[in-house]
C-alpha angles and dihedrals in degrees: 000000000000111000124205117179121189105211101198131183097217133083124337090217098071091056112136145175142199150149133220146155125258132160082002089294119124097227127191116210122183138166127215125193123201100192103258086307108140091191097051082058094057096052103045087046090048088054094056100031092131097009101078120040098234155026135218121185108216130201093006134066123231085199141025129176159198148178091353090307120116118211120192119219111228097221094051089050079063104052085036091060094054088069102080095161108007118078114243128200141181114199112261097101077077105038084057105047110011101036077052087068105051089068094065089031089062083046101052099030105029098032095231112172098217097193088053088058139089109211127186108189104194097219135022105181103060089033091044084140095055087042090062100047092039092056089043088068104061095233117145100263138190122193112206105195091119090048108041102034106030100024095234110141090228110119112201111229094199148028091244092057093053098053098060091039091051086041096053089043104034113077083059108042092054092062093060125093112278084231097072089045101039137050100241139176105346103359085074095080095039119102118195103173111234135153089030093166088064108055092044091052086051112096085184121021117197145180146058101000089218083072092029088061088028094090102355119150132243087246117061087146107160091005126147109214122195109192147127144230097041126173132194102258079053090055094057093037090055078043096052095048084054101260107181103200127009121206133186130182098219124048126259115269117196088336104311132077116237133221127265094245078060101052097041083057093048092054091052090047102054095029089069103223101103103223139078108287133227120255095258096043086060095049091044084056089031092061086039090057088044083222103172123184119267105254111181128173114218118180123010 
C-alpha cells in the first residue's frame, strides 16, 4: 500500500486519515499536525524521510509567488530540507495549474457571470494561479494580502497592483516567522471578525480558508465561497453563517476536502516517478483520475 503523510504545522485537531483506490493502488493518506511547532516537523518529517512515499507540507508554503517571480519562505526551507528521499511538496504545482481551472469550470458548469461578481480572494501570494484567471475575467476583484497577511486595512483593486506591492514586499516578508503571516496550531480554529465591509461587499470570497475563517463575520448569508482543506465541522459552520454555495478545487475524500499539498503528493505516489511533478504532468493525472472539484450548495 502507498503511504502519504501531510505533515502540517498547523492544529492537531484537524488531523485526518483515509484510504482510497486510485490507478488500481490502495493508497493511505494522513495528515499530522505538530501545533504550530517547526521543530516537531522536522523531526517527524526526518522519522519517515524513505519510509512513506510522499510528503506533503502542510500550513506553510514552501513557495509564493507573483508576477512570474518565486519567493522561498525561510521557515518552510527548513522543514523541505528535512526530506532527503521522500519527495516533499507543498501544493503550488496545483494552485498553479489546477485552482486556474475552477474559474472557467464555475463559468461553464455553474453558469457564474464573473463580470457581474465582486470577489474578494483573500490572498494573492500563495493562489497566484486563481489571481490571474479571476482578473481575466473582468470581474470586480479585491485582493486581501495586505489584509489578511500583514494586518494592514489596504485592500488591493487589481492584479497589477498586487504584483509591485508584493515585489516590493516580498523579499522581506518572506524572511519573517510564519507565525507572524499565517494562522498555525491553535489559531486555526480562532475568529475574530475584521474587515467586515468587505466580506459583505464579496459576492464570492475566496482563498486560503485559515484567513477566510481568520476574520470572517457571523453573516455570510448568498455567498459563494472558493476554498480548500475543509472539513466537516467547517462545512456546518459556512452553513450556519448562511453560506449559499460551497466550491473546492479539489474533490471530497472520506468526507472532508484535502489540501492541495495532499493532493499534489497523492498524484507522485501514485504516479510512480518518485519526484515532484510538472504542472502539466499533475493535470494530465489529474483528467486520468477524473478528479472534479467538490461544488455543494448549502443554504437556498
Amino acid at each position: 500500500m502507498k503511504r502519504i503523510v501531510s505533515v502540517s504545522i498547523g492544529s492537531s485537531e484537524r488531523d485526518h486519515a483515509a484510504e482510497l483506490e486510485l490507478m488500481g493502488q490502495r493508497v493511505r493518506v494522513e495528515r499530522i499536525g505538530t501545533d504550530g511547532d517547526i521543530d516537531k516537523a522536522i523531526a517527524l518529517i526526518r522519522e519517515l524521510d524513505g519510509k512513506v512515499d510522499a510528503f506533503g507540507m502542510g500550513g506553510i508554503d514552501l513557495y509564493v509567488w507573483a508576477g512570474g517571480r518565486r519567493y522561498e519562505l525561510r521557515d518552510a526551507k527548513r522543514i523541505a530540507r528535512a526530506a532527503g528521499r521522500t519527495p516533499i511538496v507543498d501544493g503550488s504545482g496545483l494552485k498553479n495549474s489546477l485552482e486556474r481551472r475552477i474559474v472557467s469550470y464555475l463559468e461553464d458548469n455553474m453558469h457564474i457571470r464573473w463580470p457581474e461578481r465582486k470577489v474578494l480572494l483573500v490572498s494573492a501570494v500563495d493562489r497566484f494561479g486563481m489571481a490571474e484567471e479571476l482578473a481575466k475575467t473582468g470581474c470586480d476583484l479585491i485582493i486581501g494580502d495586505l489584509m489578511f497577511v500583514l494586518g494592514l486595512p489596504v485592500p488591493l483593486r487589481s492584479l497589477g497592483t498586487f504584483v509591485r506591492v508584493a515585489r516590493l514586499l516580498a523579499p522581506i516578508v518572506v524572511q519573517l516567522p510564519i507565525s507572524v503571516l499565517y494562522p498555525t496550531g491553535e489559531k486555526q480554529t480562532a475568529t475574530k471578525p475584521k474587515f467586515q465591509k468587505y466580506y459583505q461587499w464579496a459576492d464570492v470570497i475566496a482563498g486560503d480558508f485559515h484567513f477566510i475563517r481568520r476574520h470572517m463575520p457571523d453573516d455570510l448569508t448568498g455567498k459563494t465561497v472558493i476554498t480548500q482543506t475543509i472539513t466537516k465541522k467547517d462545512v456546518d459552520e459556512l452553513k450556519r453563517r448562511g453560506v449559499r454555495l460551497l466550491v473546492t478545487s479539489t474533490p471530497e475524500v472520506n468526507g472532508r476536502s484535502f489540501a492541495t499539498n495532499v493532493i499534489e503528493a497523492l498524484l507522485i505516489a501514485v504516479s510512480g516517478r518518485g519526484r515532484e511533478l510538472a504542472p502539466e504532468e499533475y493535470l494530465a493525472l489529474i483528467d486520468e483520475l477524473d478528479l472534479r472539484p467538490r461544488i455543494e450548495q448549502l443554504n437556498d
